[in-house]
NUNUTI-369944 format. One record per residue (C-alpha): residue number from 0; residue in three letters; y, x, z negated. Coordinates in pm, 1 decimal. Layout:
<atoms>
NUM ALA Y X Z
...
</atoms>
This chain:
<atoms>
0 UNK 8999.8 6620.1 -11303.9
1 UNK 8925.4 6426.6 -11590.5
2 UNK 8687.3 6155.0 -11565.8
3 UNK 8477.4 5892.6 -11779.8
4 UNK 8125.9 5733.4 -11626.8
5 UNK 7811.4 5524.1 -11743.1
6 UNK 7467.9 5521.7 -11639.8
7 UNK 7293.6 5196.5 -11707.4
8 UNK 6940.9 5198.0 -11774.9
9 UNK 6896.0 5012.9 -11433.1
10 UNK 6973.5 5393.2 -11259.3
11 UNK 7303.4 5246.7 -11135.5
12 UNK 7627.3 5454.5 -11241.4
13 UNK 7973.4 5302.0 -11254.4
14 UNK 8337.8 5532.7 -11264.4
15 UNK 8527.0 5352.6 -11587.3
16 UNK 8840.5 5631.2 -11505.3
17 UNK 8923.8 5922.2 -11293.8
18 UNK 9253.9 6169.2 -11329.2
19 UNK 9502.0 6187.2 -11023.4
20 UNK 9397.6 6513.0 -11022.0
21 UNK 9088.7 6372.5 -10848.7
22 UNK 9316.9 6389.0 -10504.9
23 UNK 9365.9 6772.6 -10547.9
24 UNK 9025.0 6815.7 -10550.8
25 UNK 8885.1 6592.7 -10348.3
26 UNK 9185.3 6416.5 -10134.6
27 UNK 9056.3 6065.1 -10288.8
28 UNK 9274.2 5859.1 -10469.3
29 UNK 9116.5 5738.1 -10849.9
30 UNK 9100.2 5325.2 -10751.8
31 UNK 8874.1 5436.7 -10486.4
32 UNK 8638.8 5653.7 -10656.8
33 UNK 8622.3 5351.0 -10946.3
34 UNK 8551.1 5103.8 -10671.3
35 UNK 8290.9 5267.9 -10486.6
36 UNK 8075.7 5501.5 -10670.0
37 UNK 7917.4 5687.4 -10411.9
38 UNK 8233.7 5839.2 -10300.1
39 UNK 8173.5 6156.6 -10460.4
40 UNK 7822.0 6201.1 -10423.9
41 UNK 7843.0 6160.8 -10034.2
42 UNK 8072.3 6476.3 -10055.1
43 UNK 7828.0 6725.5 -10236.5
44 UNK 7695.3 6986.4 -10012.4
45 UNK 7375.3 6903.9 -9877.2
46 UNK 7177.5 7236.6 -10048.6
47 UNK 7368.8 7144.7 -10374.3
48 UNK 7267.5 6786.9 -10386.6
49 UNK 6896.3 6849.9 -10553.7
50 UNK 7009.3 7099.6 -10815.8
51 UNK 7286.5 6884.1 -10901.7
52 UNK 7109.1 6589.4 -10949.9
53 UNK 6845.8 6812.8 -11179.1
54 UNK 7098.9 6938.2 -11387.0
55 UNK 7228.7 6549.0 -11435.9
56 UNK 6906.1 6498.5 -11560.4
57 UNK 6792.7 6761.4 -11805.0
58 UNK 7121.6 6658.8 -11970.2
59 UNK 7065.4 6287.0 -11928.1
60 UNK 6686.8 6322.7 -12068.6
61 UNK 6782.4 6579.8 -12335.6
62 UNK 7099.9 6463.5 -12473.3
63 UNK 7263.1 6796.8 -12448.1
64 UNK 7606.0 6925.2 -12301.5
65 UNK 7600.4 6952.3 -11918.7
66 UNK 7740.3 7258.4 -11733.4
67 UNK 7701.9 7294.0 -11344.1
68 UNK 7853.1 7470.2 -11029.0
69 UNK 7782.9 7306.6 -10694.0
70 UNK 7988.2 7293.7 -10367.5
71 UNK 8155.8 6993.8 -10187.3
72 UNK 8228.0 6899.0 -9851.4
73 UNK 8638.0 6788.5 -9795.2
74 UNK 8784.6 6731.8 -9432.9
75 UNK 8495.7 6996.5 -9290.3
76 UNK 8578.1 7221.9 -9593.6
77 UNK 8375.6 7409.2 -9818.8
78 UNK 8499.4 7394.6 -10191.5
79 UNK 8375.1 7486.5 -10527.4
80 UNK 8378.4 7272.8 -10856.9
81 UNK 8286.1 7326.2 -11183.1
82 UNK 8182.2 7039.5 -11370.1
83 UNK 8135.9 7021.7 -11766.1
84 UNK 8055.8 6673.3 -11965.7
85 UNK 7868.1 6557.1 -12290.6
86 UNK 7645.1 6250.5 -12202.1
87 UNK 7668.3 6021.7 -12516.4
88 UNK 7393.5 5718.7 -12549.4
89 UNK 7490.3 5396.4 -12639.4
90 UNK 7312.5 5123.5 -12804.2
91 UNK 7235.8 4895.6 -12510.1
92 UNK 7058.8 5232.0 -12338.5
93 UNK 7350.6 5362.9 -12128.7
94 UNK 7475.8 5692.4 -12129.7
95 UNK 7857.8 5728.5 -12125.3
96 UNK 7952.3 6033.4 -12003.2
97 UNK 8299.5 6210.1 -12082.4
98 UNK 8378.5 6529.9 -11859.4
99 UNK 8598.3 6741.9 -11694.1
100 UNK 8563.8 6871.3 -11292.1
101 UNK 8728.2 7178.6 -11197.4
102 UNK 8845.8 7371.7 -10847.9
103 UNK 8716.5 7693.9 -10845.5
104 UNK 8739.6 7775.1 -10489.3
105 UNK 8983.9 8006.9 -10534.8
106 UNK 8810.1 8180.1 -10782.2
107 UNK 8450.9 8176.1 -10601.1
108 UNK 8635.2 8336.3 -10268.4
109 UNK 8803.2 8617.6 -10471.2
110 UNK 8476.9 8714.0 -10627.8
111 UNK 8314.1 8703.2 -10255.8
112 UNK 8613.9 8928.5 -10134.3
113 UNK 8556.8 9142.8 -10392.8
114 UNK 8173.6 9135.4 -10303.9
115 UNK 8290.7 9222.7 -9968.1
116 UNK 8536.7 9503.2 -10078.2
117 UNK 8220.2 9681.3 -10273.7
118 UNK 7990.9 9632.5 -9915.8
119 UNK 8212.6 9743.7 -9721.9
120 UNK 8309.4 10046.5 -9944.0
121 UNK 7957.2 10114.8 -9998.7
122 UNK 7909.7 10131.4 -9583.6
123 UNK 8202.1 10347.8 -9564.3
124 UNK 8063.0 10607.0 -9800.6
125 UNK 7741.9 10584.4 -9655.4
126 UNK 7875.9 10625.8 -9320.1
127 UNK 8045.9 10938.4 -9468.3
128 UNK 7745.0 11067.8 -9544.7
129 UNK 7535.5 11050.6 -9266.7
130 UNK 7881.7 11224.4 -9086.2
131 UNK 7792.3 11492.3 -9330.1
132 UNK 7510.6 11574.5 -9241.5
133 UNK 7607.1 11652.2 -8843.7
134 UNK 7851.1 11951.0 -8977.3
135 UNK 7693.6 12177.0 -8783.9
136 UNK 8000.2 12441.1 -8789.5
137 UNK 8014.7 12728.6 -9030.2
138 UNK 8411.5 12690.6 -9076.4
139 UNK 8422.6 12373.8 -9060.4
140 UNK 8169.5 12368.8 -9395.9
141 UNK 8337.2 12660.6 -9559.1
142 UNK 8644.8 12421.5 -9530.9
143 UNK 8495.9 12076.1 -9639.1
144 UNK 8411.6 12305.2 -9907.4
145 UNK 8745.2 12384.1 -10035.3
146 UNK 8834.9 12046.0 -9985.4
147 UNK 8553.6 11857.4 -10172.2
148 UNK 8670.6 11891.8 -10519.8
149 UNK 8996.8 11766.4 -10386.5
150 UNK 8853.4 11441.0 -10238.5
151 UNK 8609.8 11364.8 -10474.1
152 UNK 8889.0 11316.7 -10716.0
153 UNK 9129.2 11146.4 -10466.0
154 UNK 8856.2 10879.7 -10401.7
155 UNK 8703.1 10866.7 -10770.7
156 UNK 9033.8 10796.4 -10924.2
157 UNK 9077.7 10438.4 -10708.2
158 UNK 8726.7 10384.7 -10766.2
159 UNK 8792.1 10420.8 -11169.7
160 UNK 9024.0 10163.4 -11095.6
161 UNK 8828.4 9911.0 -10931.8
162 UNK 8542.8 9910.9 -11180.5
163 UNK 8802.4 9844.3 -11468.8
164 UNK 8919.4 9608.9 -11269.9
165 UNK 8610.8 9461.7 -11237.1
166 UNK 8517.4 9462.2 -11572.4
167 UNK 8841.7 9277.3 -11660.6
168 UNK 8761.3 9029.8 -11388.4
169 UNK 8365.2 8958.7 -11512.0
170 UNK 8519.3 8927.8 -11911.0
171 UNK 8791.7 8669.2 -11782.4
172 UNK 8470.5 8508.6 -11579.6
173 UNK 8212.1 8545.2 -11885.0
174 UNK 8481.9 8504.9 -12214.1
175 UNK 8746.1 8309.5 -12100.9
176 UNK 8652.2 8056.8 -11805.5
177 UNK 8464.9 7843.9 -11962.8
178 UNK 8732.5 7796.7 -12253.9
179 UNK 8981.4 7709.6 -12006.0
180 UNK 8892.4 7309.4 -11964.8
181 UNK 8946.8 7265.5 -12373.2
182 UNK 9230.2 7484.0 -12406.9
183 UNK 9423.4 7281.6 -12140.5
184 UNK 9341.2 6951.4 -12307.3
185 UNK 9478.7 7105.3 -12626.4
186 UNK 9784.2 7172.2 -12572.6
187 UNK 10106.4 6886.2 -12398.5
188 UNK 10191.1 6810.0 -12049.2
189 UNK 10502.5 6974.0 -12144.9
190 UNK 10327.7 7277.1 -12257.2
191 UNK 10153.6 7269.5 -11938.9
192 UNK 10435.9 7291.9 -11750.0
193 UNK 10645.8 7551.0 -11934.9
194 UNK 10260.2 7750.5 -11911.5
195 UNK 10240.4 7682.0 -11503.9
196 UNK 10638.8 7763.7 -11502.7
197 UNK 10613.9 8111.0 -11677.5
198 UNK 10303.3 8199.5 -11488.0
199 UNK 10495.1 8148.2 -11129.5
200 UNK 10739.4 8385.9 -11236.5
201 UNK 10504.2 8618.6 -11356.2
202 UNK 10323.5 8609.3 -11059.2
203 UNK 10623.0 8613.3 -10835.6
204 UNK 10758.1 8937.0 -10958.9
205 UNK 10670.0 9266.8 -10753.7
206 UNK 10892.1 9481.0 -10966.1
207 UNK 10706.9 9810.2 -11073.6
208 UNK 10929.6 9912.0 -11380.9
209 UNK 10920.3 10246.5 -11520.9
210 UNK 10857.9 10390.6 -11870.3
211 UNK 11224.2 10368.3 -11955.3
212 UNK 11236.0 9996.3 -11782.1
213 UNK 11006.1 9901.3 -12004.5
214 UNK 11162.6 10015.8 -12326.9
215 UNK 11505.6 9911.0 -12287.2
216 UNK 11318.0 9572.7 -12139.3
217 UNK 11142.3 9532.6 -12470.1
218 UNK 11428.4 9621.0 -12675.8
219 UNK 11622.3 9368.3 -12529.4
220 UNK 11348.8 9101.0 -12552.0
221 UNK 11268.4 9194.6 -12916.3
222 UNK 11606.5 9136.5 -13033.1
223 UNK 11673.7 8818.3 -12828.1
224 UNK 11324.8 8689.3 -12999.0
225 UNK 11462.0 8762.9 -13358.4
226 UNK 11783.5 8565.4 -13316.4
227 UNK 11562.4 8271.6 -13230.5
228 UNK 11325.5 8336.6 -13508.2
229 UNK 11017.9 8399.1 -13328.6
230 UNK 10815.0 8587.9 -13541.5
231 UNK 10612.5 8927.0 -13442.8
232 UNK 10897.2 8945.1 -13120.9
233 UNK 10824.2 9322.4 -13080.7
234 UNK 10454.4 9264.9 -12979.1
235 UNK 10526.1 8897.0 -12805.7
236 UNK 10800.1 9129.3 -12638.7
237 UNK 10559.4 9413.0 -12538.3
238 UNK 10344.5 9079.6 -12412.1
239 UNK 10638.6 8962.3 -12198.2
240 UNK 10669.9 9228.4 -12036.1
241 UNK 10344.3 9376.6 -11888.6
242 UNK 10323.7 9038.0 -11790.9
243 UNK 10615.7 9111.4 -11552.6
244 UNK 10850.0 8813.2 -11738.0
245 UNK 11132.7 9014.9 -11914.9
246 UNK 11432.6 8787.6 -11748.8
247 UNK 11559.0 8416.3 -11801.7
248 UNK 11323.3 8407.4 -12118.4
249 UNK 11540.3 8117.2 -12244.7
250 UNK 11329.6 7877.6 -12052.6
251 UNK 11043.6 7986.7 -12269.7
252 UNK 11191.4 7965.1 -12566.7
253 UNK 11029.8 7600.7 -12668.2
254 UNK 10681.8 7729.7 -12578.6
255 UNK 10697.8 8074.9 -12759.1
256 UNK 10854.5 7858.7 -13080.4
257 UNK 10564.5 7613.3 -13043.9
258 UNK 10277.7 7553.7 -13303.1
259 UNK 10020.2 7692.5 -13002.4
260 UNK 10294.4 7964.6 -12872.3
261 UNK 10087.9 8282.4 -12960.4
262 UNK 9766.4 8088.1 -12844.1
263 UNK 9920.0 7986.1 -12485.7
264 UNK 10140.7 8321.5 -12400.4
265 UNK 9773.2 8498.6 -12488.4
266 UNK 9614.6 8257.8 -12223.4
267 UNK 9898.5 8347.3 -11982.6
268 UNK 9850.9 8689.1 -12036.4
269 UNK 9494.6 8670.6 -11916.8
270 UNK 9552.3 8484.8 -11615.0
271 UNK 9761.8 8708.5 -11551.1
272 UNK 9573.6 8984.6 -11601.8
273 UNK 9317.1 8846.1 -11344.0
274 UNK 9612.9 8858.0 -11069.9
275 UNK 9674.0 9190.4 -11160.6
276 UNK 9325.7 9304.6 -11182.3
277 UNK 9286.2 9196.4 -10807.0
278 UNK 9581.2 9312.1 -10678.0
279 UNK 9482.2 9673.7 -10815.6
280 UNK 9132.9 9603.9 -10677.4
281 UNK 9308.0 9544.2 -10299.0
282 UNK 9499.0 9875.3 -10352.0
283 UNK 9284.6 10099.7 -10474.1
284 UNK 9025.4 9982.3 -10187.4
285 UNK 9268.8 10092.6 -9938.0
286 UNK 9375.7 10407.7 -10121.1
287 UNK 8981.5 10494.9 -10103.5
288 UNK 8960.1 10325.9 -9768.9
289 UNK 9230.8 10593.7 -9625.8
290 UNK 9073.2 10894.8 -9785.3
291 UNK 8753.7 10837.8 -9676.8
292 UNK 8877.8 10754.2 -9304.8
293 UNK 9082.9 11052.8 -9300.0
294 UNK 8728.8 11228.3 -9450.9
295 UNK 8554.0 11098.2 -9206.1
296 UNK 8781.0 11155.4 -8907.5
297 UNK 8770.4 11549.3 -8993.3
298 UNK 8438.3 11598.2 -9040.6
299 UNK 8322.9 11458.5 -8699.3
300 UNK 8186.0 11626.7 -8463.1
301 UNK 8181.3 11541.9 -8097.1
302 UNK 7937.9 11641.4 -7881.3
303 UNK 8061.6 11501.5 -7542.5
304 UNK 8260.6 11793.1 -7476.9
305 UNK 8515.4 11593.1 -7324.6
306 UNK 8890.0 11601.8 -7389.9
307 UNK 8989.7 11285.3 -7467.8
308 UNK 9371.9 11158.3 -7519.5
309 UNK 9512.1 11235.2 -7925.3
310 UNK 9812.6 11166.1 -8059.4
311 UNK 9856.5 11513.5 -8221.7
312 UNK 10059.7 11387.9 -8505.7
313 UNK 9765.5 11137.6 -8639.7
314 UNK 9526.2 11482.1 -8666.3
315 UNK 9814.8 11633.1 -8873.4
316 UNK 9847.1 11349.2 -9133.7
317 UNK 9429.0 11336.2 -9148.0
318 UNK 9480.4 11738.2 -9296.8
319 UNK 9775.5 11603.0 -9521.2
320 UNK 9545.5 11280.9 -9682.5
321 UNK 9280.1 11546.6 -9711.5
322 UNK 9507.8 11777.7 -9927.5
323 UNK 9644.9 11517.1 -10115.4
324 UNK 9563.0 11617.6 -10429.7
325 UNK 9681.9 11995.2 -10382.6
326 UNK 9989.0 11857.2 -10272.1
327 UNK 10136.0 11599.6 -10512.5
328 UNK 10117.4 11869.3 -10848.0
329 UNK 10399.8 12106.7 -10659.8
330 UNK 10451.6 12049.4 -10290.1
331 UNK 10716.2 11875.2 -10157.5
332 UNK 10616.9 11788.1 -9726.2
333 UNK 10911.5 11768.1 -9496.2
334 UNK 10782.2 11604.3 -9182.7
335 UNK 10965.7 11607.6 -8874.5
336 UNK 10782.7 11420.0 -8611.9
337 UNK 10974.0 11352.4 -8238.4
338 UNK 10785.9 11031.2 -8072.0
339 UNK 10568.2 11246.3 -7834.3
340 UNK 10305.7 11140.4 -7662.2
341 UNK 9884.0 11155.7 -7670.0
342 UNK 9768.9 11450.8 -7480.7
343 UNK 9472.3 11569.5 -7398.1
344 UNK 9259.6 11775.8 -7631.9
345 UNK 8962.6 11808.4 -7819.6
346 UNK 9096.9 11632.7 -8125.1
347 UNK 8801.6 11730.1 -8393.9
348 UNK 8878.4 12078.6 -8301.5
349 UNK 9267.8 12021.4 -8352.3
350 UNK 9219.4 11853.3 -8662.6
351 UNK 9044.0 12230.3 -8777.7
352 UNK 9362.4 12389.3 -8689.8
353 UNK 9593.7 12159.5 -8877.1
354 UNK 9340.5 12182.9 -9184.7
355 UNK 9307.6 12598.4 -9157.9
356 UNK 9715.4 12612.6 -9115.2
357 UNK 9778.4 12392.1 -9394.0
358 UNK 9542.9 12529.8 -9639.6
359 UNK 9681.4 12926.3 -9558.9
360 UNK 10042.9 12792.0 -9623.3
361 UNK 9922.0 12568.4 -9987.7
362 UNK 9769.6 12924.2 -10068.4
363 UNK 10047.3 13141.7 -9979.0
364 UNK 10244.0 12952.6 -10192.3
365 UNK 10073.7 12904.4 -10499.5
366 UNK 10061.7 12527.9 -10422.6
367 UNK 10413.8 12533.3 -10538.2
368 UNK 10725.2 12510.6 -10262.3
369 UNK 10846.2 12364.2 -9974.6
370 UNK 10574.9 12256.4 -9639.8
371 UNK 10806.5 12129.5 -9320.0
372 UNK 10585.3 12062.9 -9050.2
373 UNK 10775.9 12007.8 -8737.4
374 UNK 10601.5 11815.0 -8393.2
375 UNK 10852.6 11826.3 -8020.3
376 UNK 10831.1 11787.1 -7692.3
377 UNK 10941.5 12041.2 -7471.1
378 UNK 10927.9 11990.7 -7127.5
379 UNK 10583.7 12004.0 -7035.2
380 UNK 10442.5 12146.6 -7382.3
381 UNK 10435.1 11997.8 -7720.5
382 UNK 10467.1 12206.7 -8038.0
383 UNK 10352.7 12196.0 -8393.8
384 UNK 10512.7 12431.3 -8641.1
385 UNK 10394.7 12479.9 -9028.8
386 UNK 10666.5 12658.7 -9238.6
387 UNK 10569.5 12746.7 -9617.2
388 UNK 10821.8 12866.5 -9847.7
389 UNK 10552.8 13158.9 -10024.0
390 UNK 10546.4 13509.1 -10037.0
391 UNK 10520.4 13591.4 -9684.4
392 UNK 10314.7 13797.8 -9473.3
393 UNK 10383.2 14196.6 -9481.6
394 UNK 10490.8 14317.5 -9108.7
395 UNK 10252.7 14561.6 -9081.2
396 UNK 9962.8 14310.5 -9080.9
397 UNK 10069.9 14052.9 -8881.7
398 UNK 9929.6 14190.0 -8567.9
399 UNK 9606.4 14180.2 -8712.5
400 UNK 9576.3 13844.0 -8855.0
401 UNK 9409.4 13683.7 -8558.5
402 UNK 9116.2 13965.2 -8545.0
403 UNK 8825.3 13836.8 -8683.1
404 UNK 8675.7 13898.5 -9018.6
405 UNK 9073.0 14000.1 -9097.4
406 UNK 9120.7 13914.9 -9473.5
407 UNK 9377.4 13978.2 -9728.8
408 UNK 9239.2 13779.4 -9945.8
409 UNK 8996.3 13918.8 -10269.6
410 UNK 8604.5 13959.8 -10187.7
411 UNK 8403.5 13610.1 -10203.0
412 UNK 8752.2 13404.1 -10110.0
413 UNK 8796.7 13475.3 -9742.0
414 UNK 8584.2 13534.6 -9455.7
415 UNK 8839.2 13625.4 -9248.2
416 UNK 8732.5 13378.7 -8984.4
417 UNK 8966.2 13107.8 -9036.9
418 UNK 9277.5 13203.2 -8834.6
419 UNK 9044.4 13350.7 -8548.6
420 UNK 8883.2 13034.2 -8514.7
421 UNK 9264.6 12883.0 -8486.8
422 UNK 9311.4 13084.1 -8223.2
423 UNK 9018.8 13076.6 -8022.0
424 UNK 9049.1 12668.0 -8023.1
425 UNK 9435.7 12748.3 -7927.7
426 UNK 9322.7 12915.4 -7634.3
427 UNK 9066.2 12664.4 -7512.0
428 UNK 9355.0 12440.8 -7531.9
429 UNK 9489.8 12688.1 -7282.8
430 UNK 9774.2 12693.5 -7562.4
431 UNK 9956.6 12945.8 -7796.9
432 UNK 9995.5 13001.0 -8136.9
433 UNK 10273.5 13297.7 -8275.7
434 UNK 10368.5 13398.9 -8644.0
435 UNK 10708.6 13456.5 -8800.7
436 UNK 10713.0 13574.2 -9148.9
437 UNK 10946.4 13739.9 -9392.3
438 UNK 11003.2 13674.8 -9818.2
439 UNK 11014.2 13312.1 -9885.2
440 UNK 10927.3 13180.4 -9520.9
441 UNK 10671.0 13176.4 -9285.1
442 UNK 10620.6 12971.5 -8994.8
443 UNK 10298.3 12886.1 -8774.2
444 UNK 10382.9 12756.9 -8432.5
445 UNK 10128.3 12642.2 -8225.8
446 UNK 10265.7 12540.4 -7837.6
447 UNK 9995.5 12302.1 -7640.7
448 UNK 10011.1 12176.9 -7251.7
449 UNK 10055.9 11827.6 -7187.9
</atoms>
């Protein structure tokens, strides 16, 4: 909203003109505001109203450019402004002041969301922690242990992307914000719109394109740039496109020919930028977010002793997130899941069997093959079977494989607990487990009562 005021030396202040934009912000239409002055101050918020009238002051008293943020009160709503304006003194004592008020609303609640994003994250991880610290069982440790380096990485790499994210986001706040207000009363209304039109479709594409997308993309924009004789098309081009705009460019055409093209597309690119730096902070937090649930889910430990009712299949994809990163450099998972139903169990001791079975199978194949994990109903039993596609276990050792301190694997890499811990929870489960193996496929099949 643009605006021009005057304070008479009297202390009385009179609105000379206000922008329609003045309805956006405050749902007021400009004749009003010039006939009653008080319109707007009525609406500051009530903890804003003595800083704001200090800051209309210094600059007043001073002579010097004023900047403030303060919230207003519209229809029972909370919103944000900006306000900038350079108070000029004339020669009958009055200061004339020429300025600019801006919505930031938007902007204010996605920096609180992502102030709640980094609580809440920071809660979660503590949480984790303190869950830590109650893994009381040897296997279980030796096992969060072969998992860590795993996590760590699967939760460090959305994390990486967050704080870039937020970096971007405080540069836009700290470079770029503040030049917005003079850059949009540089350019036309025409400009304005073709700016407002090419960011809606920038915004409004979801596309993901891949490497190859791209390059054909910016081949074909690059040459459609040179007939028009745009110059530098290959890097307005590469512009257009990470921007997500690579279609129905001819609408852009009279901006990107413009005296202020390069200046506005880079302005464009920013904002959108922003959007894209949030959207990859809302991802990324629920990339971490899963992780650390599925984390936290397997290292608990209940001490009710109490079976409670578990959808088996939910324990099952807790192991998977865990292994995530062994699994996506060389394993391809084939789920087949019927619709069965919870059962009782002692899920935290389950969720020890999936991880144990899971990890022998990524092992026994080199963490490269085929892992179909199969969940059915039959009758009055439910079954869970974990098939690898690795070398296989030798016959003459598969009785043995449930005895404890059993190991084929090489000293300081096995304690040969693992699978008789399987089995002993198997059988508190009143349950079964059995072991088919030859060359190139082995299958686990655990059978539990319902």
């Amino acid at each position: 909203m643009i605006y021009q005021s005057v304070w008479y030396p009297d202390g009385s202040q009179k609105w000379l003109y206000v922008s329609p934009a003045c309805r956006k912000i405050y749902g007021i239409e400009p004749e009003a505001i010039v006939g009653d002055n008080s319109l707007i101050n009525n609406m500051i918020y009530q903890n804003d109203c003595a800083g704001f009238e200090d800051s209309i002051a210094v600059a007043a008293n001073q002579l010097v450019p004023w900047h403030y943020v303060w919230r207003i009160v519209v229809s029972d709503q909370i919103k944000w402004v900006q306000g900038h304006s350079m108070p000029d003194k004339q020669a009958d004592g009055s200061i004339l002041w020429d300025g600019q008020l801006i919505d930031i609303t938007e902007l204010k609640q996605a920096e609180e969301a992502l102030r709640q994003k980094n609580e809440d994250l920071a809660n979660t991880l503590q949480q984790l922690k303190a869950t830590q610290e109650e893994l009381i069982q040897s296997e279980k440790m030796a096992a969060l242990g072969q998992l860590v380096a795993g996590v760590a990485h699967e939760i460090n790499t959305p994390l990486g992307a967050i704080q870039l994210s937020v970096d971007d986001i405080n540069t836009f706040i700290g470079k770029t914000l503040i030049q917005l207000p003079t850059f949009f009363q540089s350019i036309s209304k025409t400009q304005q719109q073709d700016l407002l039109a090419l960011l809606q479709q920038a915004f409004q594409n979801e596309t993901t394109l891949s490497s190859r997308e791209q390059r054909r993309f910016r081949k074909t924009l690059a040459r459609q740039l040179e007939e028009h004789g745009i110059d530098n098309s290959a890097n307005i081009a590469d512009t257009l496109v990470e921007m997500g705009v690579y279609e129905n460019i001819e609408r852009f055409l009279p901006l990107l020919t413009a005296y202020h093209g390069q200046t506005i597309l880079n302005m464009a690119y920013q904002l959108v930028s922003l959007q894209q730096s949030t959207q990859t902070i809302a991802l990324a937090s629920k990339r971490a977010a899963k992780v650390v649930f599925a984390l936290k889910n397997f290292a608990r430990f209940d001490r009710s002793g109490e079976k409670v009712k578990t959808n088996i299949t939910e324990g099952i994809e807790t192991a998977l997130t865990l292994y995530g990163n062994q699994l996506k450099h060389g394993v391809k998972v084939n789920r087949s899941y019927d619709a069965v139903p919870p059962i009782l169990c002692y899920p935290d001791e389950l969720n020890q069997v999936w991880t144990n079975l899971i990890h022998n199978a990524l092992q026994a194949m080199d963490y490269q093959g085929t892992l179909t994990i199969t969940v059915k109903q039959l009758e009055n039993q439910q079954f869970v079977s974990f098939t690898d596609s690795g070398k296989g276990i030798p016959a003459e050792i598969q009785p043995k494989i449930f005895d404890p301190f059993f190991t084929t694997k090489p000293p300081g890499e096995g304690s040969g607990l693992g699978l008789d811990i399987v089995k002993k929870i198997i059988d508190k489960h009143e349950g079964q487990i059995e072991v088919e193996s030859v060359v190139g496929k082995t299958t686990f099949t655990v059978f539990l009562p319902m």
